[in-house]
C-alpha positions in Angstrom: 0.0 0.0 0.0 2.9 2.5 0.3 5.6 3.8 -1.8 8.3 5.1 0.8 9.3 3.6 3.8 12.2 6.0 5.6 13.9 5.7 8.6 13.3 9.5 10.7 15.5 8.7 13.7 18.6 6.5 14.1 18.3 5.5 17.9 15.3 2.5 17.0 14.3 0.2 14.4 10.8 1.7 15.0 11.7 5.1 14.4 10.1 4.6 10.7 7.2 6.4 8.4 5.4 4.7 6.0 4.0 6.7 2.8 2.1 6.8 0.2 2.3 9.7 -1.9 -1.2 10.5 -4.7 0.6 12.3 -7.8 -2.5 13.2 -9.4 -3.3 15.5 -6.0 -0.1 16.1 -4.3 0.4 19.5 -6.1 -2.6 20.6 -5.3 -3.4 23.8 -3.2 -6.9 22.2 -1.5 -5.1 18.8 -1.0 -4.3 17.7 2.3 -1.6 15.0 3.6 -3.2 12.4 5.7 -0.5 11.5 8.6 -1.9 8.6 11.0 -0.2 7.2 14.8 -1.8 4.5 15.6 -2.3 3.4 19.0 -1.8 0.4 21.4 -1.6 2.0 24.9 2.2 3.3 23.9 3.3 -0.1 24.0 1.7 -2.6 22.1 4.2 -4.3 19.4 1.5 -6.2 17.3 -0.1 -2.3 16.9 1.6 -1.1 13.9 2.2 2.1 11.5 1.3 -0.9 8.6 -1.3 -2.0 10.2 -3.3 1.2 10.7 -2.9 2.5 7.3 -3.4 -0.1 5.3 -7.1 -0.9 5.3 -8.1 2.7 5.7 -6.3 3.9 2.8 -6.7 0.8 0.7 -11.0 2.0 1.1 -10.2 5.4 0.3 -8.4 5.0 -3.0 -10.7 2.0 -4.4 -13.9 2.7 -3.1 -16.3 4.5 -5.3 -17.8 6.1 -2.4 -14.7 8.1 -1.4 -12.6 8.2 -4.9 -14.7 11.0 -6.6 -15.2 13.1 -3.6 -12.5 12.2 -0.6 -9.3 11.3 -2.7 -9.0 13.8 -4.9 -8.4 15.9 -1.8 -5.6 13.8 -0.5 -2.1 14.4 -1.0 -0.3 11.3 0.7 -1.0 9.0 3.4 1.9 8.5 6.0 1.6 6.7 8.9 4.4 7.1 11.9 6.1 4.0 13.9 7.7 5.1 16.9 9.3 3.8 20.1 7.2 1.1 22.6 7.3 1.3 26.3 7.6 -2.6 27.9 4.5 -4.8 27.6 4.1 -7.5 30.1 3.1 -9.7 27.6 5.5 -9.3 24.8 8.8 -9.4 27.2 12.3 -8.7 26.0 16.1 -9.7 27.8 17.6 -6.6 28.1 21.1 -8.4 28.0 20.2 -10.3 24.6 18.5 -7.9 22.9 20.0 -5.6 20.7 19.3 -2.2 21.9 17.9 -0.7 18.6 15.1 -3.0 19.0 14.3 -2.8 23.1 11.4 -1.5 23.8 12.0 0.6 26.9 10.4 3.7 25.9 8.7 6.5 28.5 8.0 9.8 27.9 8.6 12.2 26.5 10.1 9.6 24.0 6.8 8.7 22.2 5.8 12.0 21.3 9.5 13.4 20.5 9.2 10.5 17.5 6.3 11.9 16.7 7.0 15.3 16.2 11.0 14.2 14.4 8.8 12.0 12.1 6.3 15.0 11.3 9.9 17.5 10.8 11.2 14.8 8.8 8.5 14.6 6.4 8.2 18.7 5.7 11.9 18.9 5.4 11.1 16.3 2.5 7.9 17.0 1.1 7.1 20.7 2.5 3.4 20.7 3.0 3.5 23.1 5.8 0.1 23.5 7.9 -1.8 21.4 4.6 -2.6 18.1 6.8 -4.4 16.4 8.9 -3.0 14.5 12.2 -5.1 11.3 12.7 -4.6 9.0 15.9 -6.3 5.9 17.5 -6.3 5.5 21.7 -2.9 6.7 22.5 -2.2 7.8 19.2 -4.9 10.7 19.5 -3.0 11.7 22.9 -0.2 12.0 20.7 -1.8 14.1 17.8 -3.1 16.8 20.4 -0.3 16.8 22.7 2.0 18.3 19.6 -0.6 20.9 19.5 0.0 22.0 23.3 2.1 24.5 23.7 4.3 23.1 26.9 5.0 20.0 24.5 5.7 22.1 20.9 9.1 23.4 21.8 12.6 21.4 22.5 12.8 22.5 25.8 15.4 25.0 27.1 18.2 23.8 25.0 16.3 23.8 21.9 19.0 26.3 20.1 21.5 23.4 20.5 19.6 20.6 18.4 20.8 19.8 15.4 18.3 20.3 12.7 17.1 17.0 12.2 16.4 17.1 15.9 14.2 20.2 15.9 10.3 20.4 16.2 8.8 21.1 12.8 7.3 25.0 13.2 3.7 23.3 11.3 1.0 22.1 13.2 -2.1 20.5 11.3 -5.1 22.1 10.0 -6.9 19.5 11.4 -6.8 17.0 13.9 -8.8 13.5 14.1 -8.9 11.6 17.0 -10.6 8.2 17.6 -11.8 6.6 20.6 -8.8 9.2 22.5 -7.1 9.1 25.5 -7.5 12.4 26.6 -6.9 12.9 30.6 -4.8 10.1 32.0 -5.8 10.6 35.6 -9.1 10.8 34.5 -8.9 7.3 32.7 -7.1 5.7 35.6 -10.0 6.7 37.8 -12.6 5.4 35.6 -11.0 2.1 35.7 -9.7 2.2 39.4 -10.5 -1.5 39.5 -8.5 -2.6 36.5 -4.8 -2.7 37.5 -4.2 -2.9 33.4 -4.4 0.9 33.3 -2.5 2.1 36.5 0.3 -0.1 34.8 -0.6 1.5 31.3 0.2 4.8 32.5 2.9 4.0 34.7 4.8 2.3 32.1 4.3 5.0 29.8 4.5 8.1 31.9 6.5 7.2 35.7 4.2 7.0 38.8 4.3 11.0 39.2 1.1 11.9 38.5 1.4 15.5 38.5 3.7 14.6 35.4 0.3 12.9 34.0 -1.6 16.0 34.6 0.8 18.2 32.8 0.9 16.1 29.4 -2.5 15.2 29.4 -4.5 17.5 26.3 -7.6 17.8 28.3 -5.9 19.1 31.4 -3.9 21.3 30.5 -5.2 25.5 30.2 -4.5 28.4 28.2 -1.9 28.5 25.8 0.1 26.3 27.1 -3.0 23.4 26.6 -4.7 22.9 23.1 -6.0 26.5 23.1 -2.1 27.5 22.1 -3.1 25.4 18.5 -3.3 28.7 16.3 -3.3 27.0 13.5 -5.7 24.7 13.4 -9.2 24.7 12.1 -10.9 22.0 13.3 -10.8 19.3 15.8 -13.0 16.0 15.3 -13.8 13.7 18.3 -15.1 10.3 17.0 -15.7 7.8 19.9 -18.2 4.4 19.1 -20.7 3.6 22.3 -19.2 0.0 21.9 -15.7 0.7 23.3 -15.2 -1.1 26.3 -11.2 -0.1 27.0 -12.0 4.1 26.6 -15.0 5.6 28.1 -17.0 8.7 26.9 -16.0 11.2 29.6 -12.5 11.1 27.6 -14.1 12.3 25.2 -16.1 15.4 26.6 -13.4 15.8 28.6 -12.0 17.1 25.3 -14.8 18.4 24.0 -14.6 21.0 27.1 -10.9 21.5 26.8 -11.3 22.7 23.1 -14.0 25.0 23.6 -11.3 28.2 24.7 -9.7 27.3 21.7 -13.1 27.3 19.2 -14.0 30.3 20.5 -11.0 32.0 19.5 -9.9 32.8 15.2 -7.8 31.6 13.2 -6.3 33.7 10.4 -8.2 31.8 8.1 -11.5 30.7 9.3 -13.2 30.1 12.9 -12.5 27.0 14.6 -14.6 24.1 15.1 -15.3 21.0 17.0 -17.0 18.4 15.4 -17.9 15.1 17.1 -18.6 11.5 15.2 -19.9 8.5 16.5 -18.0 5.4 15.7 -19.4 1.5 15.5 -17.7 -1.3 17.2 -15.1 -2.4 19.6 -12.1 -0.5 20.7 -10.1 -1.5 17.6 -12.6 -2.1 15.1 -12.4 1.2 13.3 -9.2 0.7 12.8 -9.1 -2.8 12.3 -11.8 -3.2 9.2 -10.7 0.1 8.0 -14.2 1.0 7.0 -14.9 3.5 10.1 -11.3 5.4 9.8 -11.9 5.8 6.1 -15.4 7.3 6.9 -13.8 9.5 9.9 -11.2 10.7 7.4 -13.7 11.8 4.7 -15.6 13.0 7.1 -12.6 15.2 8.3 -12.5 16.8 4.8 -15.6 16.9 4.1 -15.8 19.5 7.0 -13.2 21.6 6.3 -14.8 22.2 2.9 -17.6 24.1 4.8 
């Protein structure tokens, strides 16, 4: 299904993007790249950039429903592998493992692959703010955490990165995110009983829960939070009543987070949330392809209006 497979980073073998680039639209000013993280609670290996592309885009370029309207507004496809924290059941011997494929990831490692695979791809292709960030579970935490403002820059020493190193200066024009994790205390909480999530968020994030609080994108205020995304046009929140791993207060936790930020105006056009119900399990979306290629063209299809 894709044409380019490049390596972005040269710490991990999962420091990858997959790509797909549409000839007969990538020149065009009203196309828009389609970048996609998928999820598996930041540490799932069978979850892959491969595996969340595939079906969706396969849809969306053969399907007459989408190919007359949807992909002709699509530039490329590009879907983002990046670093895995442990995972209980996939276990790895530190001392036999070559470390270029240990998975012994915690934050802020996740997201920094995220944002050197988005700086990779405009230093290549140069789309600038012409795409859409689409993420799944963990991989929607992901796609509005580059958005907050605490989490955009390099950090103190940001002057000192070497340019392959640096956050790209673009942020989407729109961001889709499916069946999100949103507030991390707020989804260890809801599952207080499970000990699965307490672990998740542990492995992924340390047992400093403030640290939680202050990465999490409907936590966060002000400009420092999603309401510092100046860029962006619209956000889409698409959540099925079937999911049994993410609950819907994620998502209106969102929903409420945004609402500073589609009050406010863009230099373009005034923002907007939109919200789309989803069918199915957790993973189904994903999994069939049918409901991430409808969520996608639903995505465009709104910032048409």
């Amino acid at each position: 299904m894709y044409n380019h497979y490049y390596l972005y980073g040269k710490d991990h073998v999962l420091q990858t993007v997959a790509v797909t680039t549409l000839p007969e639209t990538s020149l065009q000013d009203n196309s828009y790249w389609v970048i996609l993280i998928h999820g598996g609670a930041w540490r799932d290996p069978t979850q892959t950039s491969i595996g969340y592309l595939t079906h969706a885009a396969s849809i969306l370029t053969s399907s007459p429903a989408y190919t007359s309207s949807t992909l002709p507004r699509i530039a490329a496809f590009a879907s983002i592998e990046y670093r895995l924290s442990p995972h209980p059941a996939h276990p790895q011997d530190r001392h036999t493992t070559d470390p270029r494929e240990y998975r012994a990831a915690k934050h802020p490692d996740h997201l920094a692959d995220v944002q050197d695979a988005l700086a990779f791809l405009q230093r290549k292709y140069g789309f600038g703010e012409r795409y859409i960030l689409v993420g799944h579970s963990c991989g929607a935490t992901m796609a509005f955490q580059s958005v907050m403002g605490c989490l955009r820059s390099g950090g103190d020493n940001e002057e000192e990165l070497d340019e392959e190193r640096k956050v790209s200066p673009f942020a989407p024009t729109a961001i889709l995110g499916m069946a999100g994790i949103y507030d991390l205390r707020l989804l260890r909480d809801t599952f207080r009983d499970v000990s699965a999530y307490q672990e998740i968020v542990e492995g992924a994030f340390g047992k400093d829960e403030a640290v939680w609080d202050a990465v999490s994108p409907a936590a966060v205020q002000g400009p420092s939070g999603v309401a510092g995304w100046k860029a962006g046009r619209l956000a889409v929140l698409a959540y099925s009543p079937e999911d049994g791993l993410v609950d819907p207060t994620q998502r209106e936790a969102m929903r409420q987070a945004l609402a500073p930020w589609e009050k406010g105006h863009s230099h373009v056009k005034s923002r907007r949330v939109e919200l789309l119900s989803l069918t199915g399990s957790h993973d189904e979306s994903w999994e069939k392809g049918q409901d991430l290629a409808r969520a996608i063209a639903f995505t465009i299809d709104k910032l048409d209006d």
